[in-house]
C-alpha positions as CSV (number, residue, x, y, z in Angstrom):
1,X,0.0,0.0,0.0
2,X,1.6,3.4,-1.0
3,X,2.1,6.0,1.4
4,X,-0.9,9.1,1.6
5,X,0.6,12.5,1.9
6,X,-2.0,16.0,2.8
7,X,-2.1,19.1,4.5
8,X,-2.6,19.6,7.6
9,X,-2.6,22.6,10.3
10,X,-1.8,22.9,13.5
11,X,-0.2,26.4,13.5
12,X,0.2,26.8,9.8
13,X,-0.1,24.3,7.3
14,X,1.8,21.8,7.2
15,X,2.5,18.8,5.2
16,X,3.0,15.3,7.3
17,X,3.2,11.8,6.1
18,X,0.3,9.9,7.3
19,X,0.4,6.5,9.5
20,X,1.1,3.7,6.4
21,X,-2.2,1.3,6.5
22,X,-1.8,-2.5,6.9
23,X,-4.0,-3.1,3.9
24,X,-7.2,-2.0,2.3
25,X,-10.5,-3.0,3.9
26,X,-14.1,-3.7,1.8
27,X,-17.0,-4.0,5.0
28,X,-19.2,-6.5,4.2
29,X,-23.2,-6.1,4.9
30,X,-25.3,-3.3,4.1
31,X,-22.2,-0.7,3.9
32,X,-21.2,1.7,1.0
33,X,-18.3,-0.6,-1.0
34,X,-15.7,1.8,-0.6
35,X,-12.1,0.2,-0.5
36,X,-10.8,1.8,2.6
37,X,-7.0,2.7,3.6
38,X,-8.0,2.0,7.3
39,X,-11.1,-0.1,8.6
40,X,-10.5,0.1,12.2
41,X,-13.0,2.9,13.2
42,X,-10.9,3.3,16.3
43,X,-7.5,4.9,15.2
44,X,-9.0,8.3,14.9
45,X,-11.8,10.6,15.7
46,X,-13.4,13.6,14.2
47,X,-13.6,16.8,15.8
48,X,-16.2,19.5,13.9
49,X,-15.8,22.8,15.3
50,X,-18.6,25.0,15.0
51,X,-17.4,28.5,16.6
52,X,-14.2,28.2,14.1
53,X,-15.8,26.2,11.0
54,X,-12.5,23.9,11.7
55,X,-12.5,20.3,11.4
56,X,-9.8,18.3,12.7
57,X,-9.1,14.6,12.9
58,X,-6.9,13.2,15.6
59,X,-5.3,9.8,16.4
60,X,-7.3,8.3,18.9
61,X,-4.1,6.8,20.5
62,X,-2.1,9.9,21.1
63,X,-4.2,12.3,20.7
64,X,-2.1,14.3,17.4
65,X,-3.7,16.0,14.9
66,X,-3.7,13.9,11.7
67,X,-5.8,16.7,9.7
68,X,-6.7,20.0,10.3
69,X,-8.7,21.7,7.9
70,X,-11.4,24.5,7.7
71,X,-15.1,23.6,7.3
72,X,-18.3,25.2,6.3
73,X,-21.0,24.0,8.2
74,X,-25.1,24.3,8.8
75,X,-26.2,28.4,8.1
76,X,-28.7,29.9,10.5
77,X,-31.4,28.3,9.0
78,X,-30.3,24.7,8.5
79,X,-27.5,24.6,11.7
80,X,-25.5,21.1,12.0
81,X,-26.4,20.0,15.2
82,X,-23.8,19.8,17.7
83,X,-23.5,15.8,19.4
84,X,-21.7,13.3,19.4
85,X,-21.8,10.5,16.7
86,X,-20.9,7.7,15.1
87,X,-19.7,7.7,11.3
88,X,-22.9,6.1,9.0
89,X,-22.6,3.3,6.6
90,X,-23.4,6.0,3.6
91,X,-20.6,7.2,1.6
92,X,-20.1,8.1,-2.6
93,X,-17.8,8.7,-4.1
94,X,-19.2,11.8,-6.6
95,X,-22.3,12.2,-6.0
96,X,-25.8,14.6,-7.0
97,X,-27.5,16.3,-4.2
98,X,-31.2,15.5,-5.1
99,X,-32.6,18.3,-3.0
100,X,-30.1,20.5,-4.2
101,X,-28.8,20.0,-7.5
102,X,-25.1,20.4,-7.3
103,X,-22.7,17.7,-7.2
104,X,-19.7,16.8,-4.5
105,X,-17.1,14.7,-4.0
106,X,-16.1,11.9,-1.3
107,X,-19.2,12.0,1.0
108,X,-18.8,10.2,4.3
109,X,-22.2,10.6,6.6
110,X,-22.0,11.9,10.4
111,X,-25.8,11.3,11.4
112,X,-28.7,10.8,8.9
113,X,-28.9,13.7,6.5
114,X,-25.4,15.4,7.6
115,X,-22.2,14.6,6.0
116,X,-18.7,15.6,5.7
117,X,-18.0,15.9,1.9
118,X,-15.7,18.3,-0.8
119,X,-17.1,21.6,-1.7
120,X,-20.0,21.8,-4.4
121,X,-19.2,21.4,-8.2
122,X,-21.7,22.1,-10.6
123,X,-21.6,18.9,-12.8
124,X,-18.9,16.1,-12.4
125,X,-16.4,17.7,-14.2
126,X,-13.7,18.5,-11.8
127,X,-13.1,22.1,-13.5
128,X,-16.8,23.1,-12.4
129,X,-15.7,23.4,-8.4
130,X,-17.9,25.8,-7.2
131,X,-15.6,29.1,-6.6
132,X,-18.4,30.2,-3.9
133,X,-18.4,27.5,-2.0
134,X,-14.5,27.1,-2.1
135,X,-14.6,31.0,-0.7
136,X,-16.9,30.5,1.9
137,X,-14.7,28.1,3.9
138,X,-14.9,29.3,7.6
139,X,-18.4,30.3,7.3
140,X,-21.7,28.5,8.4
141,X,-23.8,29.0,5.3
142,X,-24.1,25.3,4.4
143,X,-27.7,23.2,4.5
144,X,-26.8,21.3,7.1
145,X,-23.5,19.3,5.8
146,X,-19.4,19.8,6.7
147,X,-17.7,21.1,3.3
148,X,-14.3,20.6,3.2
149,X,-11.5,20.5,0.6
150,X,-11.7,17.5,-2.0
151,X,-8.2,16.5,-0.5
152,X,-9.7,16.9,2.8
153,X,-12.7,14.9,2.0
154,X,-11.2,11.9,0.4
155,X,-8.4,11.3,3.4
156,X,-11.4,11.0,5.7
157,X,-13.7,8.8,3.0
158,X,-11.1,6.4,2.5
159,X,-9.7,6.2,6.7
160,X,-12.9,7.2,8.5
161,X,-15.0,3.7,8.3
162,X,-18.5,3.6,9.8
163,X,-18.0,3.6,13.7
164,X,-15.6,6.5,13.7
165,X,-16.1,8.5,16.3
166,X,-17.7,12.2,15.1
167,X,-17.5,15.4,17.8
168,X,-19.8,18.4,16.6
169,X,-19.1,21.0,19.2
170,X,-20.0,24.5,19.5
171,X,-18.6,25.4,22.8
172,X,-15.0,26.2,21.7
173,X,-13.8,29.4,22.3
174,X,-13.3,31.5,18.9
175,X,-9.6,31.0,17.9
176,X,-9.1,33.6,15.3
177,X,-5.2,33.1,15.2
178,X,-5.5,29.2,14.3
179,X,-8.2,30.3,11.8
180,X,-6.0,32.7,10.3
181,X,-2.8,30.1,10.1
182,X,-5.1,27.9,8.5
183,X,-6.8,30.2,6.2
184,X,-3.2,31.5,5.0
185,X,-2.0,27.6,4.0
186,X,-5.1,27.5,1.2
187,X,-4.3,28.6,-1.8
188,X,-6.4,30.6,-4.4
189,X,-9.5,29.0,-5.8
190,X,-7.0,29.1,-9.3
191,X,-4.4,27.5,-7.7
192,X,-6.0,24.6,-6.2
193,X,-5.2,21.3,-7.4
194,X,-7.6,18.2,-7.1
195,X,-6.7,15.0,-5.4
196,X,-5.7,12.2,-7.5
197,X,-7.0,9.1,-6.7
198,X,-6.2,5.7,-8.2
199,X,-8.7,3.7,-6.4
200,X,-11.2,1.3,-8.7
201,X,-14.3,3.0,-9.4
202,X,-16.9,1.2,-6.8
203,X,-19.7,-0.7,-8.9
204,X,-23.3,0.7,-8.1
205,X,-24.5,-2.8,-6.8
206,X,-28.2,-3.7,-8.3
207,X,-31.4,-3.9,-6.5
208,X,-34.8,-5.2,-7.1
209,X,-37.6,-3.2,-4.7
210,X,-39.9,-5.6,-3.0
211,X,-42.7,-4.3,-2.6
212,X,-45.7,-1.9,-4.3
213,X,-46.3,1.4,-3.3
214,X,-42.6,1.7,-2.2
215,X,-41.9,5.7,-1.7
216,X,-38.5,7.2,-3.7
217,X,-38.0,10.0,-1.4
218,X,-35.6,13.3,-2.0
219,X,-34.1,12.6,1.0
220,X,-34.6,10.7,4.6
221,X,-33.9,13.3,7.3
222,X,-36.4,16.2,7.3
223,X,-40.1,16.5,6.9
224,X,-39.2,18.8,4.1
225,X,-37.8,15.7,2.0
226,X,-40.4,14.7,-0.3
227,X,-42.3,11.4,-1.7
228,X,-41.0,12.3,-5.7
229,X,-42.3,8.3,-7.0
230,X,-43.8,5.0,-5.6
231,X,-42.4,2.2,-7.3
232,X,-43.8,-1.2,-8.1
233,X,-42.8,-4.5,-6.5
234,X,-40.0,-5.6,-9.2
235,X,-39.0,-2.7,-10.2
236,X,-34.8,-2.5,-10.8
237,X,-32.7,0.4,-8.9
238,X,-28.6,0.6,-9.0
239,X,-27.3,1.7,-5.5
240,X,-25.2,4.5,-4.9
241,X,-25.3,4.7,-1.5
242,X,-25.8,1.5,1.0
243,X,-27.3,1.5,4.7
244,X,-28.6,-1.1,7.3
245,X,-32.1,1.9,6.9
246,X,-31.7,4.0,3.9
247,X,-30.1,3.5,0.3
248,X,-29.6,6.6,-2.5
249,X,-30.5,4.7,-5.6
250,X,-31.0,5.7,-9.3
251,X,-33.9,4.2,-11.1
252,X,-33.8,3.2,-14.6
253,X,-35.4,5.7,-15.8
254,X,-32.0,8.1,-14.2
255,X,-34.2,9.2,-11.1
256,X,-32.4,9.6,-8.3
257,X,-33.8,9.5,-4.6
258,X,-33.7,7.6,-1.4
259,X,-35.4,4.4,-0.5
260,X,-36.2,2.3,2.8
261,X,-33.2,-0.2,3.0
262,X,-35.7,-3.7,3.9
263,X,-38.1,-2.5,0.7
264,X,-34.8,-3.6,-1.9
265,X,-33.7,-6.8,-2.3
266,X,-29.9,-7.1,-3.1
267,X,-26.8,-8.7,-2.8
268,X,-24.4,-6.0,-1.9
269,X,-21.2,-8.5,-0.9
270,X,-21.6,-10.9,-4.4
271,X,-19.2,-9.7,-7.5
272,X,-21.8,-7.1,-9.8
273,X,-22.9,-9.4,-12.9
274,X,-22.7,-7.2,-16.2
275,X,-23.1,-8.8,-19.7
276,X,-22.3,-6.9,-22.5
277,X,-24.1,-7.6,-25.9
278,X,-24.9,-5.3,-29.0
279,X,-27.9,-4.5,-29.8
280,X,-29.8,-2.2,-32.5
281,X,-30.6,1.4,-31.1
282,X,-33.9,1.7,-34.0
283,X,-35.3,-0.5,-36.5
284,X,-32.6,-1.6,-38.7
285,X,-31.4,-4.5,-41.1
286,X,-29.2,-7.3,-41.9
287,X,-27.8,-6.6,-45.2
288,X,-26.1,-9.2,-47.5
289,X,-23.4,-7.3,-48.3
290,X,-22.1,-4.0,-46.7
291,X,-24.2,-2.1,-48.8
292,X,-27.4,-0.3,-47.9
293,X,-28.9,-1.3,-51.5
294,X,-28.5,-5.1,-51.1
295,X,-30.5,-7.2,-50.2
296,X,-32.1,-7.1,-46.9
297,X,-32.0,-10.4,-44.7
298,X,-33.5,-9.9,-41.8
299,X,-35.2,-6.9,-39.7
300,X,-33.7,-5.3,-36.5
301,X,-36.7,-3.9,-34.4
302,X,-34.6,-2.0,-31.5
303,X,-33.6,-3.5,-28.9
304,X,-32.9,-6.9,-30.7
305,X,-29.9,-8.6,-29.9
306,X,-27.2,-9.9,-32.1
307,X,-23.6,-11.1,-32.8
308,X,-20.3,-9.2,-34.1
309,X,-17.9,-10.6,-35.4
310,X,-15.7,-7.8,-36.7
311,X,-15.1,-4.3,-38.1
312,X,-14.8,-5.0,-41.8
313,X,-15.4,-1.4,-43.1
314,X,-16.1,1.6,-41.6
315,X,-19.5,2.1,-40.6
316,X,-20.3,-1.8,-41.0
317,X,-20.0,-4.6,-39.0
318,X,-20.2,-8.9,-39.9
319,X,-23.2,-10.1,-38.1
320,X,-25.4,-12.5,-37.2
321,X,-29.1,-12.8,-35.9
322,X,-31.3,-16.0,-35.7
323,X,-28.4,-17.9,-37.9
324,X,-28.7,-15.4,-40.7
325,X,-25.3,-13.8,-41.3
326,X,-24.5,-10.8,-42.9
327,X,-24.0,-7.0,-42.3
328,X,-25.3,-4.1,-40.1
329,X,-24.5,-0.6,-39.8
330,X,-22.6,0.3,-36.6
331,X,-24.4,3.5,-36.8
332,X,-27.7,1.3,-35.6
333,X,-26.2,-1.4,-33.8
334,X,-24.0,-0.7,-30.5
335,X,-22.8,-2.3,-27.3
336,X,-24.7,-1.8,-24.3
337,X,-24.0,-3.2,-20.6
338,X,-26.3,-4.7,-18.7
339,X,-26.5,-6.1,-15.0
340,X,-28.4,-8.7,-13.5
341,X,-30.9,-8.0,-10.8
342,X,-31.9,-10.0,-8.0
343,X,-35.1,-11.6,-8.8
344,X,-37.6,-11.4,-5.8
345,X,-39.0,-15.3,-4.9
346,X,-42.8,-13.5,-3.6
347,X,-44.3,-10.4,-4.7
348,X,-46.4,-9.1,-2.1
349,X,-47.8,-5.8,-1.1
350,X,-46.0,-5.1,2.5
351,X,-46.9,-1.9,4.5
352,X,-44.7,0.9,4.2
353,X,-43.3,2.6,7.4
354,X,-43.7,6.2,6.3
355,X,-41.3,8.4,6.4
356,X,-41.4,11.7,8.8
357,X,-43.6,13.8,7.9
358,X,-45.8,11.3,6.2
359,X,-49.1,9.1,6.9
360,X,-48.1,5.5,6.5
361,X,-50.6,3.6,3.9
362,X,-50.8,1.0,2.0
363,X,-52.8,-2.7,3.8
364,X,-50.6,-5.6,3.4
365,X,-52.0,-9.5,2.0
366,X,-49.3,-11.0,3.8
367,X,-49.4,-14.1,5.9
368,X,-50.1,-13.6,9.8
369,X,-48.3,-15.9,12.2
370,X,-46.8,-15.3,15.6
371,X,-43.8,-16.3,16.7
372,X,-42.4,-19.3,19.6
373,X,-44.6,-19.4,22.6
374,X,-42.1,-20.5,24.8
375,X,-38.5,-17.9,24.4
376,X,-38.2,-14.0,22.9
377,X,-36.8,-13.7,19.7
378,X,-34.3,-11.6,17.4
379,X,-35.8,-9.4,14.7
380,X,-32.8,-8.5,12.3
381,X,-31.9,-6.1,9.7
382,X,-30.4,-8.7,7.3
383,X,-31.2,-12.3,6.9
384,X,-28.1,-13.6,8.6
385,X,-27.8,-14.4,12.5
386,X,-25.1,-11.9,12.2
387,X,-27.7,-8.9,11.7
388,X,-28.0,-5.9,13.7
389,X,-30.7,-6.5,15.7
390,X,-33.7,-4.0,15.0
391,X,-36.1,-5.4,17.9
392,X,-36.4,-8.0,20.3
393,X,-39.5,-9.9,20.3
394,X,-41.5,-11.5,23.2
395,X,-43.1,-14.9,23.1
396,X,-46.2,-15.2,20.9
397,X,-46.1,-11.7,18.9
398,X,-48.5,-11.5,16.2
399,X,-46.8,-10.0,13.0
400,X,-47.2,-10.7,9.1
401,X,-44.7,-12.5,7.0
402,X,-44.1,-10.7,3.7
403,X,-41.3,-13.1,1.8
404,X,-39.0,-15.8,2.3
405,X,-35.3,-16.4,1.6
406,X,-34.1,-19.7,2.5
407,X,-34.6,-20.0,6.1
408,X,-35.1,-16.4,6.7
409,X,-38.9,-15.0,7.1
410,X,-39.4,-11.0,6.3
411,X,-42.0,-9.8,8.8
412,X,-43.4,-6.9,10.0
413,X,-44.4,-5.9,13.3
414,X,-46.5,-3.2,13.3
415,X,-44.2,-0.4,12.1
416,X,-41.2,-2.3,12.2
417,X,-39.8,-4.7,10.0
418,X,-37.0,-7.1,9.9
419,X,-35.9,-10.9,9.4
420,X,-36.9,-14.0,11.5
421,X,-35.1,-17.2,11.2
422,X,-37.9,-20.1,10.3
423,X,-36.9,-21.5,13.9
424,X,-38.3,-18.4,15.5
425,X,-41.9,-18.8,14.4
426,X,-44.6,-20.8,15.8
């Protein structure tokens, strides 16, 4: 593993080489896939300053300062709350604020809607950094979230696992000489230079949504987020995000939005399956010779599927379709990528737990049953005995079984939901 290098402050900036990382780390479960340069959400903690919009990251060991940065965080009307936390399981890499329409970079979440991530950009295009946002550094003017430096940003995405340790304080006394070393170490919006970053770009794993009337939401924090689409049992997302609750997906159709983690069903530890195939993009033809005036031997509606052989000519390739060979126009016919989706074993209507801010609907058809008579029993958020444990339920509660993997029962009870072994029921 090659050594990280970035600036830090404690009286100036200052460059430091960083502690060297045994190896790098992939968390398994229902965790963002990010390939991390430390996994042990021990060796440091987080420290967001809120009187001096400084944010500092210290090794939980000795107590130095790894990284010392400035900060912009929640403006008067959207503060970032001051508490102590735990890092989330949601991170992305370069992502789209839904609610807000800009884009960022290395997002790493503090408590439900709050993250630490870069300053805004205006599209993914790392020339679009927003100048404002870089100039407003020190200032609370944010909606909610830490902005730091991209630099900044990515050393704590890729060393800052879930767990980590998060201070928000705002009972610091104001510092204005630290501020001002710090401020004096960043240089001009012109003179900034990106982080590179040689990492693997993380595949957006697939998901299948379980259930009808499942709510795509703007966002999963505020009763201002919104219900923007209720999808149908079936339906295919990629993930962006991943959570043990929540998941930022992106529909087929390019929509992007937030959905209840236990409404998806996915795979996020298995290898991504992709299959690449050409296709025709319109109605199109097999041609006996690479000529549009021959004759025609078969008809491509869109969408059909056939093989390539080669690139004989420009504009042309050797085909075949349905054991007819010949030639199509590569102007009609290109490659696409395509992933397989988990395919759900019952499609049932489930209720839906709204989320705050909203009435829950929706009546369920699933199966009622209770579970043992005689011992209480773990309700988990995955179907593995390894699960986080989202209730603990006493002998002979009523609930509704919604779908079955293997051994595992998806139930509801009430307003929560989670995964029984087949042992656990009556």
């Amino acid at each position: 593993m090659k050594r990280r290098f970035i600036a830090v402050a404690i009286a100036i900036l200052t460059v430091l080489s960083l502690p060297l990382c045994a190896q790098a780390h992939v968390l398994a479960g229902n965790t963002s896939k990010v390939d991390y340069d430390n996994a042990d959400p021990n060796l440091y903690w987080i420290e967001i300053d809120l009187t001096n919009q400084i944010i500092s990251v210290y090794e939980t060991a000795t107590g130095a300062v790894v990284l010392q940065s400035l900060c912009t965080t929640g403006g008067e009307e959207t503060p970032t709350g001051a508490g102590v936390y735990k890092i989330g399981d949601l991170k992305e890499r370069f992502g789209y604020f839904v609610a807000y329409g800009q884009y960022a970079q290395y997002w790493t979440q503090v408590v439900r809607g709050v993250y630490i991530h870069s300053v805004m950009y205006d599209s993914q295009k790392l020339s679009s950094m927003s100048k404002s946002a870089y100039r407003n550094l020190g200032k609370a003017v944010s909606h909610g979230c830490v902005r730091v430096l991209p630099h900044v940003a990515q050393w704590i995405y890729y060393n800052c696992p879930p767990g980590t340790t998060s201070k928000v304080t705002a009972i610091k006394p104001l510092d204005e000489a630290l501020r001002s070393a710090i401020k004096a170490g960043i240089p001009a919006y012109g003179d900034y230079q990106q982080p590179a970053d040689d990492k693997a770009v993380i595949a957006d794993v697939p998901a299948t949504v379980r259930y009808n009337k499942t709510p795509l939401r703007t966002g999963f924090s505020t009763s201002k987020d919104k219900t923007v689409q209720n999808m149908s049992a079936g339906e295919h997302v990629l993930l962006l995000q991943i959570g043990a609750e929540w998941c930022k997906v992106r529909t087929e159709a390019g929509k992007l939005g937030y959905i209840k983690t236990p409404y998806l069903l996915f795979y996020p530890d298995a290898p991504v399956e992709k299959t690449q195939a050409y296709a025709a993009v319109k109605k199109t033809y097999v041609y006996e010779k690479m000529d549009t005036e021959a004759e025609k031997l078969a008809t491509l509606a869109a969408g059909t599927v056939v093989t390539v052989y080669e690139n004989p000519k420009t504009g042309w390739y050797s085909a075949s379709f349905n054991g007819v060979s010949g030639y199509v126009r590569t102007k009609y016919v290109k490659m696409s990528e395509t992933v397989a989706y988990p395919e759900l074993p019952i499609v049932e209507t489930a209720p839906v737990v709204a989320a705050q801010g909203e009435e829950a609907s929706v009546t369920t058809s699933a199966t009622q049953t209770v579970t043992r008579a005689d011992v209480s029993v773990n309700l988990r958020a995955q179907p593995t005995s390894a699960g986080a444990v989202v209730a603990t339920l006493p002998p002979s509660t009523p609930l509704h079984v919604m779908s079955i993997e293997g051994a595992w029962y998806y139930c509801s009870v009430g307003a929560v939901m989670g995964y029984l072994h087949e042992s656990c029921l009556g």
